[in-house]
C-alpha positions in Angstrom: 138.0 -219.3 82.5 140.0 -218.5 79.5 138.2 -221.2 77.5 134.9 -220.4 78.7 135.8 -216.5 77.2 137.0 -217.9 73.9 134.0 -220.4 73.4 131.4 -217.1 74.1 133.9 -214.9 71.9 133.5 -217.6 68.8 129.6 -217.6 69.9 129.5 -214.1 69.3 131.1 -214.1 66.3 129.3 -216.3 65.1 125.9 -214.7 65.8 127.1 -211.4 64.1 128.0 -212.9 61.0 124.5 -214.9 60.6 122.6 -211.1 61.4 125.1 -209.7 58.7 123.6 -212.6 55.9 119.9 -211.9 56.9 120.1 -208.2 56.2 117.9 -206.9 53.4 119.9 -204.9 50.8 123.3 -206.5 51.6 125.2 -207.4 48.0 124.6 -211.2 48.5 120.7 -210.5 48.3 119.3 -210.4 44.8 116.6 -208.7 45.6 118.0 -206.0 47.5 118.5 -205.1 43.6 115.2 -204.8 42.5 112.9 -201.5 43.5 110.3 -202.2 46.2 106.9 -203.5 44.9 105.2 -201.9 47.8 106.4 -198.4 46.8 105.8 -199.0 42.9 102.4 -200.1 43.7 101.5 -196.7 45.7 102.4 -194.3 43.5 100.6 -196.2 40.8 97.4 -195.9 42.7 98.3 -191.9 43.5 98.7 -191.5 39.8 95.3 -193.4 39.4 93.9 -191.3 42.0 95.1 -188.0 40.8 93.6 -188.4 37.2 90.1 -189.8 38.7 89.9 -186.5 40.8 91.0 -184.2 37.5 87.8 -186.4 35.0 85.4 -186.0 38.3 85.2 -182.5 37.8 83.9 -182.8 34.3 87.2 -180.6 32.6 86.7 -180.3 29.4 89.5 -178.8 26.7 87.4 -176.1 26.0 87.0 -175.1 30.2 90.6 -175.6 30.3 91.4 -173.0 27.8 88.6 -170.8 29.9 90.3 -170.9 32.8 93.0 -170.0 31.5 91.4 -166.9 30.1 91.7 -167.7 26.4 88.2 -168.1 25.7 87.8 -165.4 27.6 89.7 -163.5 25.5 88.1 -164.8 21.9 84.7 -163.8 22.7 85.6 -160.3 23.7 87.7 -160.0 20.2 84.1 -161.4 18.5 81.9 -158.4 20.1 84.4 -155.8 19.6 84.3 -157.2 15.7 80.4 -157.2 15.6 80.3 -154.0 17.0 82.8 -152.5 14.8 80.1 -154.1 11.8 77.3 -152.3 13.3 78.6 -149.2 13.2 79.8 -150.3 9.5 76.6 -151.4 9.0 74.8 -147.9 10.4 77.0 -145.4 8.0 76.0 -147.8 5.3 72.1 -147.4 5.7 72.7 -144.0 6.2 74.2 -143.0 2.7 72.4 -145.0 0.9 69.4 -143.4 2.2 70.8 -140.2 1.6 71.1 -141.2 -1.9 67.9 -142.3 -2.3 66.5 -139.7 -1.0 68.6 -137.6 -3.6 66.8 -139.3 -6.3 63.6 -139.2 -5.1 63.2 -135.2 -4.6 59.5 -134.5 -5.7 59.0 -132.0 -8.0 57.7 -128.6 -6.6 57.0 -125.3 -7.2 56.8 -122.5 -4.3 53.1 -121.0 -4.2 52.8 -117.4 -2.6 50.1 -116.5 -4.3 47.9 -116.8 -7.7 50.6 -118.6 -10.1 50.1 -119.1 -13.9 52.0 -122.5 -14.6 52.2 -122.9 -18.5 48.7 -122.8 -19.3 47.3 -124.1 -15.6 46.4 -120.9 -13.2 47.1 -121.4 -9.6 44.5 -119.6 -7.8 45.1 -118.3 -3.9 44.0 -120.7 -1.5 42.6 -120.4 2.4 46.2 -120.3 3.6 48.6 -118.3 1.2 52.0 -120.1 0.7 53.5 -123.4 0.4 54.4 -126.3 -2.2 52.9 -127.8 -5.1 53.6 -130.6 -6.4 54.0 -131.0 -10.5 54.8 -134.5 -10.7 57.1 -136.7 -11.2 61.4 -135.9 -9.7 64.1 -133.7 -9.8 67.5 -134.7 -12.0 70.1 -135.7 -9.1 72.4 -133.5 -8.1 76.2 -134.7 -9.4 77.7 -133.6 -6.2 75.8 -135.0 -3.9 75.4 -138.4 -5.7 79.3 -138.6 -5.9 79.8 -138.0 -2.2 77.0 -140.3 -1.0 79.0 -143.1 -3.5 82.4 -142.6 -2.4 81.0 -143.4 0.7 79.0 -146.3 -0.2 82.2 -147.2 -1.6 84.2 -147.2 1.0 81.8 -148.8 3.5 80.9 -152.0 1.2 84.8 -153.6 1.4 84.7 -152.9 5.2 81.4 -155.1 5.3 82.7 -157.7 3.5 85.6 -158.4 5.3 83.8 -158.0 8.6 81.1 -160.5 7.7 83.7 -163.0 5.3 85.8 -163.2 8.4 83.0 -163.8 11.5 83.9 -166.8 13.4 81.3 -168.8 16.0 81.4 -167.7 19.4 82.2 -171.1 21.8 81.3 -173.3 18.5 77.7 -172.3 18.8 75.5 -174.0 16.0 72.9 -171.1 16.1 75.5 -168.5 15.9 77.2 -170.5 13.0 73.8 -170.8 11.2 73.7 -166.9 11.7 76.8 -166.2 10.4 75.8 -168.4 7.2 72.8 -166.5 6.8 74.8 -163.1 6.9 77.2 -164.4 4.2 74.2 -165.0 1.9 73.1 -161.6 2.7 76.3 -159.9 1.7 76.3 -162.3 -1.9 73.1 -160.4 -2.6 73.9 -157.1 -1.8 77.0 -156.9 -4.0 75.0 -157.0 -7.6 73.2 -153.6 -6.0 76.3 -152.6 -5.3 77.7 -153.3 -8.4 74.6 -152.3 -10.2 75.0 -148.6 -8.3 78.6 -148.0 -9.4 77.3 -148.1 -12.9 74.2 -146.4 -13.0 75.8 -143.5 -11.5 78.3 -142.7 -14.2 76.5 -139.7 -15.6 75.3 -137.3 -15.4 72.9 -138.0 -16.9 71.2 -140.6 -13.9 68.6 -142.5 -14.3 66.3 -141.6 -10.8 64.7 -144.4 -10.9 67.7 -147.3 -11.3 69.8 -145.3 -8.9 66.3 -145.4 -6.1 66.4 -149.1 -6.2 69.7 -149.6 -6.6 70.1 -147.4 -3.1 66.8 -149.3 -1.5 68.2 -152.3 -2.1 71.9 -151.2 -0.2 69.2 -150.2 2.9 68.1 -153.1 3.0 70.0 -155.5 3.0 72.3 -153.5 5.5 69.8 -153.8 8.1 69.6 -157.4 7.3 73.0 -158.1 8.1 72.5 -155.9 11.2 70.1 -158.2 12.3 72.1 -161.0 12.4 74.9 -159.4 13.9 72.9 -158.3 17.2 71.9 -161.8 17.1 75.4 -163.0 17.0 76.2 -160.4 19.6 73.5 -161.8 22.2 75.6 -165.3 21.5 78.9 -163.9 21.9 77.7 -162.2 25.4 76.1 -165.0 26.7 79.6 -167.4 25.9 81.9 -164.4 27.2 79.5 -164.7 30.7 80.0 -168.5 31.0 83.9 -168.3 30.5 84.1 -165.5 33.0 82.2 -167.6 35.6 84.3 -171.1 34.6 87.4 -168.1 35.5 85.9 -167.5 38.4 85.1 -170.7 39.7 89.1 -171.7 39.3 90.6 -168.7 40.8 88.5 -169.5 43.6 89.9 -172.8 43.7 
């Protein structure tokens, strides 16, 4: 009996130290070193996955900066800017057309009745009262042609640096064309502008010089007013499209 115990004890043994060998990730297997293959392999192919999903939804660097509301943002900076040039724009027309208007007062007389005029005799007519007109225009006023020029002159830097610094809603080729467009405006209206600083040195003015000096301010103002509600209708229609990409990923 006791050898039968000691031969099944050694049997035993034996069998336990033959398990103990076969053993994955024992020291005396090399490649109980080495990192699984089967592991690697999967989170290659999750990696692989995860990319493929993010290029199947068609992200582009500029929707990525939408959703994170930076386009968002530059379009709404552009149409407060074009706005603020409209209303630049607006106080522009407005005194230069003061201005012109200012050089451009007729020459009248009050009628009441029969009026001897030099040697020309006025007679009464159907309807007692009113105007005549003599020909020709009154000298401008000093005072009102400096104050309508200080404020030309302080309107004409505001426009330039509005217009010198518009930039292209979403990279839009017609709204850079636009802004081209409004640049060339602005490099013709500055030799009026020039032209109107000298010309109303005096007194004495020169009505007519100062009339198209002024005409041409008017002008070219609403020109470049133009463009900028066209650059605003851009702008608009960009801000629109990165509030809706916004949308689309908060929804997400």
């Amino acid at each position: 009996m006791r050898e039968r115990f000691g031969w099944a004890a050694a049997v035993m043994a034996t069998l336990c130290l033959l398990i103990a060998n076969e053993r994955p990730g024992t020291a005396n297997d090399p490649a109980s070193t080495a990192p699984p293959a089967a592991s690697t392999a999967a989170a290659a192919a999750a990696t692989s996955n995860s990319a493929a999903a993010g290029n199947s939804t068609g992200a582009t660097a500029d929707d990525a900066a939408a959703l994170k509301g930076n386009i968002v943002s530059e379009d709404r900076s552009i149409i407060s800017a074009l706005k603020e040039l409209g209303e630049i724009c607006h106080r522009m027309k407005g005194a230069a057309t003061d201005l012109l208007y200012e050089s451009q007062r007729p020459n009248t007389v009050a009628i009441g009745g029969p009026t001897i005029i030099g040697n020309t005799v006025i007679p009464i007519g159907a309807a007692p009262g009113g105007v005549m007109n003599m020909g020709g225009y009154l000298p401008p006023r000093k005072k009102w042609v400096d104050y309508f020029v200080i404020q030309i002159a302080q309107l004409f830097p505001l426009i330039e640096t509005q217009v010198t610094s518009a930039s292209s809603p979403d990279n839009d080729p017609t709204a850079s064309a636009v802004i081209a467009d409004m640049k060339v405006e602005l490099a013709s209206m500055k030799p009026w502008y020039d032209r109107l600083a000298s010309d109303t040195q005096g007194p004495p003015y020169n009505s007519a010089n100062i009339t198209k000096d002024a005409s041409a301010l008017v002008t070219y103002s609403e020109h470049i007013d133009k463009d900028r509600k066209q650059l605003d209708h851009i702008a608009k229609k960009a801000e629109k499209k990165a509030e809706r990409l916004e949308k689309q990923h908060q929804h997400k």
